[in-house]
matplotlib code that plots the C-alpha trace (Angstrom):
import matplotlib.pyplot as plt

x = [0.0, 1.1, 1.0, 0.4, 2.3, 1.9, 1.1, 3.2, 2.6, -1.0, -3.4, -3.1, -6.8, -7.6, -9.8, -12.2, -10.3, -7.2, -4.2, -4.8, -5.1, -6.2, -3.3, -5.0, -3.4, -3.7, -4.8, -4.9, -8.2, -9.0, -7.0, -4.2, -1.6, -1.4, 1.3, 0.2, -2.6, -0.5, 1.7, -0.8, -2.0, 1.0, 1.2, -2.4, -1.8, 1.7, 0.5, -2.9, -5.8, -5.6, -8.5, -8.6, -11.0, -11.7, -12.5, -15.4, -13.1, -11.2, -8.5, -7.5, -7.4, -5.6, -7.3, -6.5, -2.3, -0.8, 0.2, 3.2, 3.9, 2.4, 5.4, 6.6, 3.7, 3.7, 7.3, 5.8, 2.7, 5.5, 7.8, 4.7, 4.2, 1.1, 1.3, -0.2, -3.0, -6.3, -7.2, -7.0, -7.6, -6.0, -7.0, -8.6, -7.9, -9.9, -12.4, -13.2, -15.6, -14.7, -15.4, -11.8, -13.0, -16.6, -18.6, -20.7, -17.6, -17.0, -13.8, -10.6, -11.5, -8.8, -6.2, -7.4, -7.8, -4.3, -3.3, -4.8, -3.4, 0.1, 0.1, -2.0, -2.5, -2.6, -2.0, -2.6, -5.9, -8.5, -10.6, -10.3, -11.7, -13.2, -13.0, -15.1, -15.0, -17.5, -17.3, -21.0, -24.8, -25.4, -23.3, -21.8, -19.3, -21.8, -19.8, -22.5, -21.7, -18.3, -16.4, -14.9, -17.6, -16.5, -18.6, -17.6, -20.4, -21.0, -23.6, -24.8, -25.1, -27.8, -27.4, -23.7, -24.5, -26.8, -29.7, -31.6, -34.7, -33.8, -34.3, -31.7, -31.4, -34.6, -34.1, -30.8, -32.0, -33.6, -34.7, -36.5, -34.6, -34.5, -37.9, -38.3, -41.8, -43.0, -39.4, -38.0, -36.0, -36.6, -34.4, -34.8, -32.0, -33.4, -34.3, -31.1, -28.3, -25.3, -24.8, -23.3, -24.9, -26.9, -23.4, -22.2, -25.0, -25.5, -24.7, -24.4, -22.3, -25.4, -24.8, -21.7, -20.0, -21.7, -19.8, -18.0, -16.0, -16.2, -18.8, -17.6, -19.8, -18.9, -19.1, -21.4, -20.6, -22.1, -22.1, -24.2, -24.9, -26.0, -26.0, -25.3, -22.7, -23.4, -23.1, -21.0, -22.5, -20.1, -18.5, -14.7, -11.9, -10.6, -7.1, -8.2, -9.6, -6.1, -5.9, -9.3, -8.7, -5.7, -7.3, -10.4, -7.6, -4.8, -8.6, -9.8, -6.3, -6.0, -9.4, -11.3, -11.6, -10.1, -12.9, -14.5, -15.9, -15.7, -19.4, -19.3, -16.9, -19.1, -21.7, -19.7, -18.1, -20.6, -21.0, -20.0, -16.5, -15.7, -16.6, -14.9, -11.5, -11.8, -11.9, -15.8, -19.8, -22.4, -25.7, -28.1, -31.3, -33.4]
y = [0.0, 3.2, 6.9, 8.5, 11.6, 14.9, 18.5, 20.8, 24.5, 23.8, 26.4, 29.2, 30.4, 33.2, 35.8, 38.2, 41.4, 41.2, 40.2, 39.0, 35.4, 33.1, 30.9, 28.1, 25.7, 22.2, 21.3, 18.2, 16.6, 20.3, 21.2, 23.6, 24.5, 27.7, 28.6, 27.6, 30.0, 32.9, 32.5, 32.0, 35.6, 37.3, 36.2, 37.3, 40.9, 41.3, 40.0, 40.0, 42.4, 40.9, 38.2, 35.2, 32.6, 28.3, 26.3, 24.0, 21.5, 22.8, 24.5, 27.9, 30.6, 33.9, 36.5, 39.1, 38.4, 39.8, 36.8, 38.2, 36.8, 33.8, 32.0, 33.8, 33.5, 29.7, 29.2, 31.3, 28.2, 25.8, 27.1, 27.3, 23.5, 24.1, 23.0, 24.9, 22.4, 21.3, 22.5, 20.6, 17.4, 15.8, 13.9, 17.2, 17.5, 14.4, 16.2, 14.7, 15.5, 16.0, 12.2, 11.8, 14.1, 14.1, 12.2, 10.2, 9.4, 5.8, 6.2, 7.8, 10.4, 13.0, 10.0, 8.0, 11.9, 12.2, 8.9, 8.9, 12.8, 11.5, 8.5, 9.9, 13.6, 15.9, 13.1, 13.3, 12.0, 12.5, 14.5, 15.8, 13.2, 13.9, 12.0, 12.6, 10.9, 10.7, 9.3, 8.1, 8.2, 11.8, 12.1, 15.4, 15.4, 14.1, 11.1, 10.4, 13.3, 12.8, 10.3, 8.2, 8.4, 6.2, 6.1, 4.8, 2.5, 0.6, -2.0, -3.2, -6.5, -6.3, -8.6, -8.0, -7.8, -7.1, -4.9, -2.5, -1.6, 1.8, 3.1, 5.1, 3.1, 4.0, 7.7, 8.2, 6.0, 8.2, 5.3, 3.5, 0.6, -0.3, -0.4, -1.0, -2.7, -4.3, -4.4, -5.9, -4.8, -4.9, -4.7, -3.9, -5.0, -3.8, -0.4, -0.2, 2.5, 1.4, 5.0, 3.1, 5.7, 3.2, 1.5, 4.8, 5.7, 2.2, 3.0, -0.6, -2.0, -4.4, -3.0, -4.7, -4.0, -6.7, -5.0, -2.0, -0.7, 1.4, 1.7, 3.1, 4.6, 5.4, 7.7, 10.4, 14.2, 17.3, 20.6, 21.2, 17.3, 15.9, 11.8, 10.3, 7.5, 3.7, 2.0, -1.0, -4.5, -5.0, -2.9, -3.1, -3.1, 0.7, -0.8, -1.5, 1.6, 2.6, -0.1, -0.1, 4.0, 3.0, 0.1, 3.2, 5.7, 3.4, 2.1, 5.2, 6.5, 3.6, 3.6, 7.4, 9.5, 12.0, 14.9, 11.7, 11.5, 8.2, 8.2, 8.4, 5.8, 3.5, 4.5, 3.5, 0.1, -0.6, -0.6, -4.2, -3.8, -0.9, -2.2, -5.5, -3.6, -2.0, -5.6, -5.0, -5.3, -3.2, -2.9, -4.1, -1.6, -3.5]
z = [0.0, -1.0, 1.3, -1.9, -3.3, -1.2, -3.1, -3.0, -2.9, -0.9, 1.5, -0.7, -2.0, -4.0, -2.8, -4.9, -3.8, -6.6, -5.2, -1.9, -0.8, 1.8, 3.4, 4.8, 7.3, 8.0, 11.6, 12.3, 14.4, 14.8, 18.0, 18.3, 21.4, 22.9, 21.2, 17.8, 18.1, 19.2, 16.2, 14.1, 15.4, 14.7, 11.5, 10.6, 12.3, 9.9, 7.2, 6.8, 8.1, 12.4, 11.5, 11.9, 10.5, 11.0, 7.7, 8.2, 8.4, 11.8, 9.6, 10.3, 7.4, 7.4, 5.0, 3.2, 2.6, -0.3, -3.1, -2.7, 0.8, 0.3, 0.5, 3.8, 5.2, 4.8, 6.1, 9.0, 9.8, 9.5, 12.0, 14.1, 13.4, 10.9, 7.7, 4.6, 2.8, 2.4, -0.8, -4.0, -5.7, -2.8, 0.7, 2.5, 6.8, 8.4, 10.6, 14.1, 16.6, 20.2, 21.1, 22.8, 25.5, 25.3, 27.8, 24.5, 22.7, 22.1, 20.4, 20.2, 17.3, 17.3, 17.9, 14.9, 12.7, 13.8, 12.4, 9.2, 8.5, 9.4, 6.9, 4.1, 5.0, 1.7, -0.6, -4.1, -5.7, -8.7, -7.3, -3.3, -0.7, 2.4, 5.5, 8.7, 11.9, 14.9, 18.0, 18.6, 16.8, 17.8, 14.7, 14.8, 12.5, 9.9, 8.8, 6.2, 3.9, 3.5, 1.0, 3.9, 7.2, 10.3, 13.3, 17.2, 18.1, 21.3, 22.1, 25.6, 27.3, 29.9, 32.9, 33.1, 36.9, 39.7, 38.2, 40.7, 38.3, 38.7, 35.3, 34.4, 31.3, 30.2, 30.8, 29.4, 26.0, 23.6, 21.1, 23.4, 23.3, 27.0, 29.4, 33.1, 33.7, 36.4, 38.2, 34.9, 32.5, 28.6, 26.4, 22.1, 20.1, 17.0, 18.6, 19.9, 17.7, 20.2, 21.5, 25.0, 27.3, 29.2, 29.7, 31.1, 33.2, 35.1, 39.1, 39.4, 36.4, 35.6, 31.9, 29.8, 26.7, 24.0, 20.9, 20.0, 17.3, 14.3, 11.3, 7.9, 5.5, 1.8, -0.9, 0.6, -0.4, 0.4, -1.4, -4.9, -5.1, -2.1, -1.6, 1.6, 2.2, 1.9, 5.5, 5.9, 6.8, 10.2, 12.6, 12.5, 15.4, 16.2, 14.6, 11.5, 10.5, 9.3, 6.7, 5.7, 4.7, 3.2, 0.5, 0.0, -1.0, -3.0, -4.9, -5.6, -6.7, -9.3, -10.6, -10.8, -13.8, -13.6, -11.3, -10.1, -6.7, -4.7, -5.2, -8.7, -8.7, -6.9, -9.2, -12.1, -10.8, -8.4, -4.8, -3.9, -5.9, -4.1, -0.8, -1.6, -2.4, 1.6, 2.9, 3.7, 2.8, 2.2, 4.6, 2.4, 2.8, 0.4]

ax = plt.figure().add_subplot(projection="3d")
ax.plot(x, y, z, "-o")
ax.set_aspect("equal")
plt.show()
């Protein structure tokens, strides 16, 4: 498998006022130090107008520099430990909600963002590819309208251990999938979108883990066309995610036309042949 070639001369984006530019820089699973920011600061107050701005991918943007110092101004990001990218028919910044730290995350999102960015970050494609990561069904970094989607799922085992009735599964599930009736606790597989927060909430560790891992979805885009990603059959372990972005990107390198999308692509060769390439099935929703 191959990391793919990595552009050269990225972040810079023309604006409509002649002669300025945008230099856009690479942040990878949205989070900067303290330091990064200040620099970043400076640079925007000497070269550009004092502002500021984050991409909707968790990138950060400096407006208004003169093409002129383009080049200075992206030494600058680097000595600050920021890359200039993201733009292009490349792999854009892998965007990852807060799950690492939030309370509902059942993954590691901004370690496995950081992981992908540092093995294929900026690498040269087709057409650009997105790739979005979220650490639970609440689903707030919108994995399905993205090229690559990959979700952090985690299922309960109920009777795991001494149950008091006291129903804080029930409250805390918002699908309904587990009822306390009659001192008795019901449980809905079907109903269930393995969101874990029953785990979590259990003052008695009656609640297990039954499964947990990660679910891909593919070739979704936003933008001008809308389609939403195809969901994989199975959940995958947390350490194969890497691989499994790796076969998406090496088989959409080798196969799009040129301004293809990866959902074109699938469109094209079909679903199952692209899905069989990344090691995996698609959820059949017939």
């Amino acid at each position: 498998m191959t990391d793919g070639k990595k552009s050269k001369k990225q972040g810079v984006i023309r604006l409509r006022e002649k002669g300025k530019v945008a230099m856009r820089g690479r942040i990878p699973a949205g989070v900067m130090t303290a330091s990064q920011m200040a620099a970043v600061a400076r640079i925007a107050e000497e070269f550009g107008n004092g502002e500021v701005a984050m991409t909707a991918r968790l990138n950060v943007e400096i407006p208004f520099v003169d093409r002129r110092d383009a080049e200075e101004v992206a030494e600058r990001l680097r000595e600050a430990g920021i890359e200039p990218g993201s733009t292009g028919a490349t792999l854009r910044s892998v965007v990852a909600c807060k799950g690492t730290v939030c309370r509902h995350g059942c993954c590691d999102t901004q370690g496995l963002a950081r992981a992908i960015e540092e093995r294929h970050g900026g690498c040269v494609l087709p057409r650009k590819l997105k790739i979005s990561i979220a650490g639970c069904p609440n689903n707030c970094a919108r994995v399905q309208a993205n090229d690559i989607g990959i979700m952090g799922r985690r299922f309960p085992a109920f009777g795991a251990g001494e149950c008091n009735t006291c129903g804080a599964c029930e409250k805390v599930c918002r699908e309904g999938a587990a009822r306390v009736t009659d001192g008795e606790v019901f449980f809905s597989e079907e109903d269930c979108v393995g969101c874990g927060d029953c785990i979590a909430v259990c003052p008695t560790e009656a609640i297990g883990v039954a499964a947990e891992g990660l679910r891909f979805s593919v070739g979704g885009r936003s933008g001008r066309v809308v389609r939403a990603g195809v969901e994989a059959e199975e959940m995958v372990p947390v350490e194969a995610a890497l691989e499994i972005v790796g076969r998406l990107l090496d088989y959409f390198r080798e196969n799009a036309q040129p301004g293809e999308r990866l959902g074109e692509l699938m469109d094209r060769v079909g679903v199952e042949e692209v899905f069989a390439a990344a090691g995996m099935r698609p959820r059949d929703t017939g």
